[in-house]
C-alpha positions in Angstrom: -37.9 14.8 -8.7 -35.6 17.4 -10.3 -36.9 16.3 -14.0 -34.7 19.3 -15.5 -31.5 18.1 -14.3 -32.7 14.4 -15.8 -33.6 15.6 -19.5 -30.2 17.8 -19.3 -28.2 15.0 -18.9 -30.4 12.5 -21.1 -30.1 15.4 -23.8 -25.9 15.0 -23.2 -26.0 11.6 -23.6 -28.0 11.3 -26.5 -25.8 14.1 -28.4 -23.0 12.1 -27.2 -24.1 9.2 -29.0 -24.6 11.0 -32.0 -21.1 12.3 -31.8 -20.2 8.3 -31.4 -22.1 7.3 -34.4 -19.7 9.6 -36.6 -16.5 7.6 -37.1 -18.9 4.7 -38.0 -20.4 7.2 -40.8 -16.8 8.1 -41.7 -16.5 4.0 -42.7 -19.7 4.1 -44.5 -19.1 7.2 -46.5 -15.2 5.7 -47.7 -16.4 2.0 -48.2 -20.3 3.4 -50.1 -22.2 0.3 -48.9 -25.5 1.6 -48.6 -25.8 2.3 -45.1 -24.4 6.4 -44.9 -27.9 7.8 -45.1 -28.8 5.6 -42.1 -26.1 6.8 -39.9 -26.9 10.4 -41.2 -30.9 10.1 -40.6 -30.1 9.0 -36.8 -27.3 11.3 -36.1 -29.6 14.1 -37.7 -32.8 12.9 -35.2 -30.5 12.1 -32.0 -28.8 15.3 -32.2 -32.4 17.6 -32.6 -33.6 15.4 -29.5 -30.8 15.6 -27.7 -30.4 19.4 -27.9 -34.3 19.7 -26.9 -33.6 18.0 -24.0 -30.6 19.8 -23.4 -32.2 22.9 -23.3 -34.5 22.1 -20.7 -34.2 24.2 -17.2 -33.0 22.4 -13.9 -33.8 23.8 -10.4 -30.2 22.8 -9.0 -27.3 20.5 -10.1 -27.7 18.2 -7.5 -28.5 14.5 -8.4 -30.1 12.5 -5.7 -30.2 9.2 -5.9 -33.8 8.9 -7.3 -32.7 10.8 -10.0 -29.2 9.1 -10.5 -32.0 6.3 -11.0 -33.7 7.5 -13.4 -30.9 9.2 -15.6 -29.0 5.5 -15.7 -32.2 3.9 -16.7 -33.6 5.9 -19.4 -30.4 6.7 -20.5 -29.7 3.0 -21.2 -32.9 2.5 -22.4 -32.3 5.7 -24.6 -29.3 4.8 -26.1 -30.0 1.8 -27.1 -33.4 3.1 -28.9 -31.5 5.5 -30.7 -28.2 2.9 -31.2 -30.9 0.4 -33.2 -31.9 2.9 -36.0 -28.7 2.5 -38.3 -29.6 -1.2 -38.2 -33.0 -1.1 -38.8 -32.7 1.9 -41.6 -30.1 -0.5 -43.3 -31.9 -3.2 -43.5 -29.2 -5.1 -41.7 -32.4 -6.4 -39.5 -36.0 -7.4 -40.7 -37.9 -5.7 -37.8 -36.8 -3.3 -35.2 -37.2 -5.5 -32.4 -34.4 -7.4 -34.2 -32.0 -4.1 -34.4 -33.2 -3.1 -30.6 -32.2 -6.6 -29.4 -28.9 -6.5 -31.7 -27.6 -3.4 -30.1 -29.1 -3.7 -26.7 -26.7 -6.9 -26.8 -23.8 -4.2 -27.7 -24.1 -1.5 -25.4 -24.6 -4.3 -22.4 -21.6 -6.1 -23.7 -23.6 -9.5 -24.2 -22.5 -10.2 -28.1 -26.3 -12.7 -28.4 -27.5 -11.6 -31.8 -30.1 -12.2 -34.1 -27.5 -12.1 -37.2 -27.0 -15.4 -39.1 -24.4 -13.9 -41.3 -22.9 -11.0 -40.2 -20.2 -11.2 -43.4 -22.5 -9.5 -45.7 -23.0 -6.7 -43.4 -21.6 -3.0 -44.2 -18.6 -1.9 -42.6 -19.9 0.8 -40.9 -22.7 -1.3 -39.4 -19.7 -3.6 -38.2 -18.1 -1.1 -36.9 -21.0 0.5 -35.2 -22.2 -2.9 -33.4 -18.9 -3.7 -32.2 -18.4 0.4 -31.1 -21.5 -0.2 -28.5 -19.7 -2.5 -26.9 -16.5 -0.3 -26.2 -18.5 2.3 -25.3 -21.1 0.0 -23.3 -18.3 -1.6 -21.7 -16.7 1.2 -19.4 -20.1 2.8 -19.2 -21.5 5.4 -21.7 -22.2 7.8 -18.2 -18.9 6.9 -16.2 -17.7 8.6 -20.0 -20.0 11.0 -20.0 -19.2 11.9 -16.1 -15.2 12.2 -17.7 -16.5 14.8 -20.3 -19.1 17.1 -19.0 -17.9 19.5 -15.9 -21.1 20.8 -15.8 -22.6 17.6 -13.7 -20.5 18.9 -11.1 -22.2 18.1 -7.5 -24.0 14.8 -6.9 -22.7 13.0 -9.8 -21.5 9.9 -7.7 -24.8 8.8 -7.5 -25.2 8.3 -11.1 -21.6 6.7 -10.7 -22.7 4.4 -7.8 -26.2 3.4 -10.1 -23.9 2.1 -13.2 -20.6 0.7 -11.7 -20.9 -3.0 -12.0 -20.4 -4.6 -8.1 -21.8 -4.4 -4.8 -19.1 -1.5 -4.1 -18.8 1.7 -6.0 -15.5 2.9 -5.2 -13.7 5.7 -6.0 -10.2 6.1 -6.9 -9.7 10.0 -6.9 -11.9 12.3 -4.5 -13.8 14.0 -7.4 -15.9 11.5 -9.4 -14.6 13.0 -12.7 -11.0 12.2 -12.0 -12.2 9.2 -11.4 -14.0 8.3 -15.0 -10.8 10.0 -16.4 -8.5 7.6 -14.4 -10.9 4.4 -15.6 -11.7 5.4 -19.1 -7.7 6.3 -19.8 -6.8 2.8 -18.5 -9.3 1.9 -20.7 -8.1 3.4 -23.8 -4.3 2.4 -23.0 -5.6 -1.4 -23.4 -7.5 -0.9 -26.1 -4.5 0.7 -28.5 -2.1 -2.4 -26.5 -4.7 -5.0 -28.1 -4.8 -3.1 -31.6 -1.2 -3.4 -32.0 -0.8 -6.8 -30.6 -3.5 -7.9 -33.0 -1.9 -6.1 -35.9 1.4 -7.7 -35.5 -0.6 -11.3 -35.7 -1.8 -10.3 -39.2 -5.0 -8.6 -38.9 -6.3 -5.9 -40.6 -6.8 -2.5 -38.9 -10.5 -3.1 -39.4 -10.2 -6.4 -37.7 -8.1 -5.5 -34.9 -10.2 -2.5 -34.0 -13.5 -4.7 -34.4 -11.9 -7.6 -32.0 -10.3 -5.3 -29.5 -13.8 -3.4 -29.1 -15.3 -6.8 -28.9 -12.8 -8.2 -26.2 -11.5 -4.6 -23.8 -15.7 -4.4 -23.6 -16.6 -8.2 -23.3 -18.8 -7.8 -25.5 -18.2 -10.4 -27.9 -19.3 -9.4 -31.7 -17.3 -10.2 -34.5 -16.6 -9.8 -38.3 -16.7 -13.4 -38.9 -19.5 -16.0 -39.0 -16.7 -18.0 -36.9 -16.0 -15.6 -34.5 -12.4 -15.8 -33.2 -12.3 -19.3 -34.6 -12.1 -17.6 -38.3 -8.7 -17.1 -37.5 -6.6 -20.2 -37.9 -3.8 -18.7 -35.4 -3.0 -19.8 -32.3 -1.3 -16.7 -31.6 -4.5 -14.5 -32.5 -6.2 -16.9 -30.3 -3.6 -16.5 -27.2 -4.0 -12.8 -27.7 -7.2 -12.2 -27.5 -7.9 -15.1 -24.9 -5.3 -13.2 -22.9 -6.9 -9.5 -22.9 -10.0 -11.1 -22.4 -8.9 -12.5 -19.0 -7.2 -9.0 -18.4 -10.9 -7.0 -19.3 -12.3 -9.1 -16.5 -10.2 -7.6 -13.7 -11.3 -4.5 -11.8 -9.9 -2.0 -13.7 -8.8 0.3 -10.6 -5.9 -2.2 -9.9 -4.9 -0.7 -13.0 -4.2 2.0 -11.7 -3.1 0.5 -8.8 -0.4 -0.8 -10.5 0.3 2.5 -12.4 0.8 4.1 -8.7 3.1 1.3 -7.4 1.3 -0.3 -5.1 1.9 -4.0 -6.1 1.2 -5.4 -3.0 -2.4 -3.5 -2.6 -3.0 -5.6 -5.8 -1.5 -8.9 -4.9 -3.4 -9.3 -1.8 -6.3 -8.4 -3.3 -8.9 -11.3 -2.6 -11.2 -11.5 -5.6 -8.3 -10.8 -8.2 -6.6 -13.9 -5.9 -10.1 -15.8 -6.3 -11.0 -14.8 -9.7 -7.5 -16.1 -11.5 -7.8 -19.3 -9.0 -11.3 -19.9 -10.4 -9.8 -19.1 -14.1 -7.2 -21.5 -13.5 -9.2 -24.5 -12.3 -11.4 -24.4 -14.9 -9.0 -24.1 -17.5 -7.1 -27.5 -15.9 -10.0 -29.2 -15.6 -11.7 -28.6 -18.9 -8.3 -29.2 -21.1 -8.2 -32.4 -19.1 -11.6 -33.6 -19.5 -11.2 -32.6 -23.2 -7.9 -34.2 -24.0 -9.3 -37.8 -22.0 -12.5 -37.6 -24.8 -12.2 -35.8 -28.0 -8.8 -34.2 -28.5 -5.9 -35.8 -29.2 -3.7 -33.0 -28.8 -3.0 -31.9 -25.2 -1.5 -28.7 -26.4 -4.9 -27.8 -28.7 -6.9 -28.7 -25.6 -5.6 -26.0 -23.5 -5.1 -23.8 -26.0 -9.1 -24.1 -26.6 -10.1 -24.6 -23.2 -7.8 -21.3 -21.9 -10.0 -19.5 -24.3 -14.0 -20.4 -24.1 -12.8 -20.3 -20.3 -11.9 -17.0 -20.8 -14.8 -15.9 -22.8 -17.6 -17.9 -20.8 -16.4 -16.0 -17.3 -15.4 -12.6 -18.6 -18.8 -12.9 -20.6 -17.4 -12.1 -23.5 -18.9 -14.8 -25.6 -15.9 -14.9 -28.3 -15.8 -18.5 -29.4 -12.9 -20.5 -31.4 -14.9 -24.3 -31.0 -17.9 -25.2 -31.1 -18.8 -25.7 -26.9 -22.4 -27.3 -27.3 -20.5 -30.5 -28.2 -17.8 -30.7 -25.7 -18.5 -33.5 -23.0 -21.2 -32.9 -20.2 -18.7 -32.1 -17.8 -17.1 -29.2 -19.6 -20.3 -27.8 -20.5 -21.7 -27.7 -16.7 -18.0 -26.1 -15.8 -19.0 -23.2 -18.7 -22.4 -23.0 -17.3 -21.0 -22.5 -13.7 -18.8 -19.5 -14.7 -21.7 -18.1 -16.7 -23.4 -17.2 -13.3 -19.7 -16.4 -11.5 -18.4 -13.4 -14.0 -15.8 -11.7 -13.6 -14.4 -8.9 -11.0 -16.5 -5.8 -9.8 -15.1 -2.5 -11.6 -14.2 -4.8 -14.5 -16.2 -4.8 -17.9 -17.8 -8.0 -18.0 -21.3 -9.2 -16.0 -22.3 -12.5 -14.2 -22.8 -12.3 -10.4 -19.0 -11.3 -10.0 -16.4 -13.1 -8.3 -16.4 -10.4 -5.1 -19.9 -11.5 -4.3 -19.4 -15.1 -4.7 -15.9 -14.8 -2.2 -18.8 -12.8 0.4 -20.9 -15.8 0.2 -18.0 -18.2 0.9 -17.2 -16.2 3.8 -20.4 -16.1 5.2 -21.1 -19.8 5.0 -17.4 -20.2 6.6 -18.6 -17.8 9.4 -22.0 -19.6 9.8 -20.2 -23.0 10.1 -17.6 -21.6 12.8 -20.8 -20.3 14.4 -22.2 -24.1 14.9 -18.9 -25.0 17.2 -18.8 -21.5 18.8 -22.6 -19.7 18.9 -21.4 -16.8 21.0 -18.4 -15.9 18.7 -18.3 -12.5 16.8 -16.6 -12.7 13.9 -17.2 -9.8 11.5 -16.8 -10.6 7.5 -13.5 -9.1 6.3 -12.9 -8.5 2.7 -9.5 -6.7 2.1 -8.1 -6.8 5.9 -11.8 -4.0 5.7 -14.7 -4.9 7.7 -17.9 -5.1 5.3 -20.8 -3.3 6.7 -23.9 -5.7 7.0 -25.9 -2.8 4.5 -23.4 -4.6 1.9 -23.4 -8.0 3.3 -27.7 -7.5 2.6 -27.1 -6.0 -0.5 -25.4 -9.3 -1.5 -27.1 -12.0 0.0 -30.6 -10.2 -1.6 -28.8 -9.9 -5.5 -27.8 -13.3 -5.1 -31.5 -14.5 -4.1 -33.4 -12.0 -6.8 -31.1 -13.1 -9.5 -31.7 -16.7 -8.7 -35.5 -15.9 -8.4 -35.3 -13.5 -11.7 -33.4 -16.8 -13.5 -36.0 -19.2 -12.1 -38.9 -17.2 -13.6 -37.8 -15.9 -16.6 -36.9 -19.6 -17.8 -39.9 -21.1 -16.8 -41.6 -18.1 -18.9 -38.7 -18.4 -22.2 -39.8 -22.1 -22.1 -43.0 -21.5 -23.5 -41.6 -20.9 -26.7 -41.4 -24.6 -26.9 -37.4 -25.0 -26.6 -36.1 -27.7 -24.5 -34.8 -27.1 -20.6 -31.2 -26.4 -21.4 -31.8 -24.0 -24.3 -34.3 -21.8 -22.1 -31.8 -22.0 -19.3 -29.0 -20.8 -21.2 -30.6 -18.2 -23.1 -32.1 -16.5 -20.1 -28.0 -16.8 -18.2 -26.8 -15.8 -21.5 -28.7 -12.8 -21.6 -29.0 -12.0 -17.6 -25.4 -12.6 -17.2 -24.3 -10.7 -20.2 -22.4 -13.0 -21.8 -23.7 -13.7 -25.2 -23.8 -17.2 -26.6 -25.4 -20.3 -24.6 -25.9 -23.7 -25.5 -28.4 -25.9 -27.5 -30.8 -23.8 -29.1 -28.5 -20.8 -28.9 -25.2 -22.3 -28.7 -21.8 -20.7 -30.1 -23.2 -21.9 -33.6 -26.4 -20.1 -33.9 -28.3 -17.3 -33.4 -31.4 -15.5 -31.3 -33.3 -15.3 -34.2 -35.4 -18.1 -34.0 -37.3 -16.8 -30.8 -40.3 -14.9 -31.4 -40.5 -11.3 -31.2 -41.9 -11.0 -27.8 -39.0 -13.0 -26.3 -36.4 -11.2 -27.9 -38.0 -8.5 -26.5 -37.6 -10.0 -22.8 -34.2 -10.8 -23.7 -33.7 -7.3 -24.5 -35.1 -6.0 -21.1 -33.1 -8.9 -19.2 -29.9 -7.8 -20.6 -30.7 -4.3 -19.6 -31.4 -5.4 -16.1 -28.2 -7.6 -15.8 -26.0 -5.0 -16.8 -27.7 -2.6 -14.4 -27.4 -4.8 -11.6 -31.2 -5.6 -11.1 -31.9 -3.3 -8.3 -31.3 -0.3 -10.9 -34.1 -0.9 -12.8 -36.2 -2.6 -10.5 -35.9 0.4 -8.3 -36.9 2.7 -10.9 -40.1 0.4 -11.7 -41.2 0.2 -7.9 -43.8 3.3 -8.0 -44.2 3.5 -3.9 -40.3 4.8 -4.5 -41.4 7.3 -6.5 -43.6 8.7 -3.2 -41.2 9.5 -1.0 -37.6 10.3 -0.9 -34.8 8.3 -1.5 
């Protein structure tokens, strides 16, 4: 283990953070709420750390993948220690548990929290809460691959640890071209959803807050309400529609940028994931106008949205869901576990693995008629290598497992089936609000300390893709190399 080339980089990201954590200072000092000597107490003690760290010696600047490994796992785990100390130095939480769940839930994009009422929070604690979520959203490493040189050789394997999917592509030959290509597409979308949201009549404040929320699918809010504060259909259509855009892989982007239109139309999961999008949305606004609307129009216009939300895992709400008929609810549930496309922002299972699967049952069914056939799995007009057809069949059957487990162990705090359920695919998934106990109405807060705790570690492991984590936890891996 090269452990100098792992505190270096830690030691970046941390004084990374700290240069994060300024413009969120900047808001405290103009609006004097009481929370600038917060932000200027963990700036202060995550810069000193970071430099320490940063001073450290490294044998080579090679990363191999054990330590690609370990710099994505602590460095998440870092962050987020760090991120909660603003929080829990305000007093905007009454433990630290609270404020390490709080911005655990930004920096994975989730948007659960522990807030009841998030109106009487400063502005610069808005502002840094809904920040963790941009900066969560894209990846704080793929960002800090884009801005430090230095990383130079064997940096794709840091890149490969953090990129949401079972593929970690890249789109120029040098990894940092690549985090410059993602995170500029990135920050084109964001200043597109700023001004759209400005022209509906937000503030600047707002817009910012909601875009951070929605490019990142993350899901926090200035309002109690969320979204649904805003008594605008157009606000509504807006952010419903960049939340649906967030969940595409953000390469096609670029795709697009380059001209290659048809690359992107025949691409299968952005084919699959709108088809899925569109079904539900059909079938929800139908099921809703048949019961409890009465306006068609209001019924799409709601079901469009939490449809949006639920599958990008953003967690942005404009009705209340936990009171929507049975068969709505199970649809929301569903695309809880789907998520969105690889290489997007959101979490969930994503929609590439879930068209995989479908091709493998079709294979194994073509196989019953002709047992001798060879048909090879073809994503793309590309033949998948059976490494990534395993890689997929075992994250499907450790996140069911992981699912299975960690509600049977969240229902000993006495909750009933469908709020333990929901919590855990709420926080595995990434995608913020579930139903009964924790529904779009309420909060984390009522689960002991211990379990916010778990949720905490759950939403780290979703958003590292279990085997991240897991890997870095198995100590026989640790033995030999990698």
């Amino acid at each position: 283990m090269n452990y100098g080339i792992v505190l270096r980089v830690l030691g970046s990201i941390l004084i990374l953070e700290s240069a994060l954590m300024v413009p969120s200072l900047l808001i405290s000092l103009y609006t004097n709420q009481g929370d600038k000597v917060p932000f200027l107490i963990t700036i202060l003690i995550t810069s000193i750390i970071g430099f320490i760290l940063l001073r450290k010696r490294n044998q080579n600047k090679h990363i191999s993948a054990r330590e690609g490994l370990a710099i994505v796992s602590l460095g998440w785990f870092l962050i987020s220690l760090f991120g909660a100390l603003p929080l829990y130095l305000s007093e905007s939480t009454p433990t630290y548990i609270d404020a390490f769940f709080e911005i655990v839930s930004g920096f994975t994009t989730t948007g659960a929290t522990v807030i009841a009422d998030v109106e009487v929070l400063p502005m610069g604690i808005l502002f840094w809460r809904s920040l963790t979520h941009w900066i969560g959203g894209m990846g704080i490493l793929v960002f800090t691959l884009a801005l430090l040189p230095a990383l130079g050789i064997g940096a794709f394997q840091i890149f490969k640890a953090e990129s949401p999917g079972p593929i970690a592509g890249k789109i120029a030959p040098r990894i940092r071209d690549t985090a410059k290509i993602l995170y500029g597409t990135y920050f084109a979308i964001t200043i597109i959803q700023v001004i759209f949201l400005k022209f509906g009549g937000m503030s600047l404040f707002d817009s910012l807050v909601y875009t951070f929320g929605t490019v990142g699918t993350g899901g926090f809010a200035t309002k109690n309400a969320s979204v649904g504060a805003y008594n605008s259909t157009y606000i509504h259509l807006v952010i419903g529609s960049f939340m649906v855009l967030s969940g595409v892989n953000f390469s096609l982007y670029y795709s697009l940028f380059k001209g290659k239109w048809r690359d992107v139309l025949k691409d299968e999961e952005l084919r699959l994931y709108f088809i899925i999008v569109g079904v539900a949305v059909l079938s929800i606004a139908i099921n809703l106008y048949s019961t409890v609307y009465s306006n068609l129009g209001l019924a799409f216009r709601d079901s469009f949205f939490q449809v949006g939300s639920i599958m990008t895992t953003t967690g942005y709400s404009t009705a209340n869901f936990d009171i929507w008929p049975t068969f709505s609810k199970a649809i929301l549930l569903l695309l809880m576990f789907i998520g969105a496309s690889a290489g997007s922002t959101a979490g969930g299972m994503k929609v590439i693995r879930i068209l995989i699967m479908l091709k493998l049952i079709k294979r194994e069914i073509l196989k019953i008629f002709h047992p001798r056939a060879m048909k090879p799995v073809k994503l793309n007009d590309k033949i998948l290598p059976n490494e990534t057809i395993a890689g997929i069949n075992s994250f499907i059957g450790l996140y069911i497992i992981i699912f299975a487990l960690s509600t049977i162990l969240v229902s000993l705090e006495g909750v009933d089936l469908e709020s333990a359920a929901s919590s855990v695919a709420a926080t595995l998934g990434n995608i913020g609000p579930g139903l009964g106990f924790v529904g779009p109405t309420s909060t984390f807060f009522g689960y002991s300390q211990i379990s916010k705790a778990f949720f905490s570690f759950l939403m780290l492991l979703g958003r590292l893709e279990l085997f991240t984590i897991i890997a870095l936890l198995a100590p026989r891996n640790w033995r030999r190399e990698i």
